[in-house]
C-alpha positions as CSV (number, residue, x, y, z in Angstrom):
1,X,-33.6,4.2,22.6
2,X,-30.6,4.9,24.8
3,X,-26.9,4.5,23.4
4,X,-26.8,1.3,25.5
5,X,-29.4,0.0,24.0
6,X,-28.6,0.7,20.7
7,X,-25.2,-0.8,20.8
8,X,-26.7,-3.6,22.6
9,X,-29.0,-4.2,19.4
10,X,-26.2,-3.3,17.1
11,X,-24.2,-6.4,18.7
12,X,-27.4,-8.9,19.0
13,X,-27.6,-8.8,15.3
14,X,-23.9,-9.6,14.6
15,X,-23.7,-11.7,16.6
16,X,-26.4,-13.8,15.1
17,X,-25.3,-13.0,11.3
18,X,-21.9,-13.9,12.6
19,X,-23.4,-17.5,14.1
20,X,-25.3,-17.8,11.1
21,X,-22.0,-18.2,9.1
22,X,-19.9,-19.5,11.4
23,X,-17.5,-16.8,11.6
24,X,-15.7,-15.2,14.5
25,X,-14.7,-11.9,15.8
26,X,-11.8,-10.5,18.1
27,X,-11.1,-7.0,18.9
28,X,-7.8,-4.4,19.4
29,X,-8.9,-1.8,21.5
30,X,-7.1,1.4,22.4
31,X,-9.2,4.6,23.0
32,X,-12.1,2.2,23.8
33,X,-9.9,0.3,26.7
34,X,-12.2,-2.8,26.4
35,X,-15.6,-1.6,26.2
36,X,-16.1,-3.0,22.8
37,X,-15.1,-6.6,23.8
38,X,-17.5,-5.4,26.7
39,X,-20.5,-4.4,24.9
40,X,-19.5,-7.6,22.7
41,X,-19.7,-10.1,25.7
42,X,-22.9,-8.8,27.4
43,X,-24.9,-10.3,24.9
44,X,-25.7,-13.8,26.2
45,X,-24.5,-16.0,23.5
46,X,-21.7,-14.0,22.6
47,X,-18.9,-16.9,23.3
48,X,-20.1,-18.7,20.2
49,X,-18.3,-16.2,18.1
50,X,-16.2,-13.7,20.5
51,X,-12.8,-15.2,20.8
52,X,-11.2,-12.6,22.7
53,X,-9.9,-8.8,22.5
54,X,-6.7,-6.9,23.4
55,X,-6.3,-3.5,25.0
56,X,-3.4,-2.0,23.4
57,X,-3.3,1.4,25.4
58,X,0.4,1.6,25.2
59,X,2.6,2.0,21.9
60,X,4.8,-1.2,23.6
61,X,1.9,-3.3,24.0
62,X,0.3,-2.2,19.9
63,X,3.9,-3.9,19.0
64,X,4.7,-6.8,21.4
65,X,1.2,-8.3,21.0
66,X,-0.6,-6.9,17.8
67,X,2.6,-6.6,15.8
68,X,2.5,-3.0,14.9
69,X,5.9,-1.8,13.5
70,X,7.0,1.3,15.6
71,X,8.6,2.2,12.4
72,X,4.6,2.6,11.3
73,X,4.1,4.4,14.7
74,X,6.5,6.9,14.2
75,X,5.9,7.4,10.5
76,X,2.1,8.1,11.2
77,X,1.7,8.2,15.3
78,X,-0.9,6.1,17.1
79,X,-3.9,7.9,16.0
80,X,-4.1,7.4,12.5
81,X,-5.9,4.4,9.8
82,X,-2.6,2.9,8.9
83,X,-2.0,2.0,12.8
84,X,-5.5,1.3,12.9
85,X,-5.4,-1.3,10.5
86,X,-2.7,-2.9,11.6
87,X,-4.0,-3.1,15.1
88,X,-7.0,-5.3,13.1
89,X,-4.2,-7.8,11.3
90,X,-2.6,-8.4,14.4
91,X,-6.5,-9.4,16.4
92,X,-6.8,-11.5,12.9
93,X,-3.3,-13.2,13.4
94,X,-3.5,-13.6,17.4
95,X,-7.1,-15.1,17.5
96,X,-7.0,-16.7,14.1
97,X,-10.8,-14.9,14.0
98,X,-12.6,-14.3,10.4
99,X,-12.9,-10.7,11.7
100,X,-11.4,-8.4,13.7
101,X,-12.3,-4.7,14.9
102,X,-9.7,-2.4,16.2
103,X,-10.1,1.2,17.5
104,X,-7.7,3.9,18.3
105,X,-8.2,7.8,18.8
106,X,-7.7,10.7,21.6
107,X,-10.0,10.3,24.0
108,X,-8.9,14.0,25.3
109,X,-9.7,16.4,27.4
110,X,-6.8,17.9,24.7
111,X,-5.3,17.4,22.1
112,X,-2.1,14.5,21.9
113,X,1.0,14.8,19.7
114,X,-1.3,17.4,17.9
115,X,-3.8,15.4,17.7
116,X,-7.2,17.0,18.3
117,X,-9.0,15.1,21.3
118,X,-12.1,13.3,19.4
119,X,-9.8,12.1,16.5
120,X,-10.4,7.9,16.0
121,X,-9.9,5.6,14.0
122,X,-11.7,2.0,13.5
123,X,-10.4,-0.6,11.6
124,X,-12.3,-3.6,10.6
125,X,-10.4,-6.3,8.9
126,X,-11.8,-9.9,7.7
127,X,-13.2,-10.9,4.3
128,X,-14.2,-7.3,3.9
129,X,-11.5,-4.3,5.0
130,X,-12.6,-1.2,6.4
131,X,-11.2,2.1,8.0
132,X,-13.2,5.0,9.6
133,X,-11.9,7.8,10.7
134,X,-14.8,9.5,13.1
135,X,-14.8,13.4,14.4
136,X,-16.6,13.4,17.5
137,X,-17.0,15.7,20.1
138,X,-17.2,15.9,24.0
139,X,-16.5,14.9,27.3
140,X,-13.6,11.6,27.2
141,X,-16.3,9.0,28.2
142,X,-18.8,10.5,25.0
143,X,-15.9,9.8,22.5
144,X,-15.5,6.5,23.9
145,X,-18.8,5.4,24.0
146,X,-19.9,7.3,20.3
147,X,-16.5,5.5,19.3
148,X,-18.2,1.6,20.1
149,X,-21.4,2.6,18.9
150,X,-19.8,3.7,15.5
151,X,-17.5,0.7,15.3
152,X,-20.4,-1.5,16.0
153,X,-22.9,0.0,13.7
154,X,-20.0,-0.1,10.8
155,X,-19.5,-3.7,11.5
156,X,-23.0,-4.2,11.7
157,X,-23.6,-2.6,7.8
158,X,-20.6,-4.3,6.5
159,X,-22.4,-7.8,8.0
160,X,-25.6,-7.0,6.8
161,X,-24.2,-6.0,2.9
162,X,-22.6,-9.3,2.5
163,X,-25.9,-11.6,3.7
């Protein structure tokens, strides 16, 4: 099974659990610049429960539209679970979804505000809260796409656990 089509099954089954229920998901994307709401939206179906996403690559943007304090930004940078989570509150707030999944990390090739390249964090916020923080390894596109497989597979557990 490639990584596509394991994150492609990985998003199937929420999406059904999350029909099922009648509960929605939005995303706040950094290090993952959209492909999550991408992986999200190229299962047909997905608009029953998607309501939207925002890539927040910029610190501006993590505060004008997801309602991160730069206060929090500069107490604990861009890379870390407390901006993670609040990336996840601010999807929950904007969309008004029942769940929200954020991500946020250094891509690379090095390291930013000494932060070692392959550094993320995801956040999943809804009736159940959850932060990982992942250390993954290679080339910028391999963190990105290890980074949607792992937010998806979390999301995926959490969904499963609560059936």
């Amino acid at each position: 099974m490639t990584l596509a089509s394991e994150i492609a099954s990985l998003v199937e089954d929420a999406i059904n659990v999350l029909r099922e229920k009648g509960e929605t998901l939005s995303t706040a994307e950094s290090i993952t610049a959209g492909s999550l709401s991408s992986a999200i939206t190229s299962i047909p179906g997905s608009s029953d429960v998607f309501l939207g996403g925002i890539t927040a690559y910029q610190s501006s943007i993590k505060s004008s539209h997801l309602g991160v304090s730069e206060e929090l930004i500069a107490k604990h940078t861009v890379f870390s679970e407390e901006v993670a989570i609040a990336m996840a509150k601010g999807a929950l707030k904007s969309f008004g979804s029942t769940w929200a999944i954020s991500t946020t990390g250094v891509g690379g090739p090095g390291p930013s505000d000494g932060v070692p390249a392959g550094t993320v964090w995801v956040a999943i916020e809804g009736p159940v809260t959850q932060a990982i923080e992942l250390s993954l390894s290679g080339e910028r596109d391999s963190v990105r796409n290890a980074t949607t497989a792992s937010a998806m597979a979390a999301f995926a557990r959490i969904l499963r656990a609560r059936k």
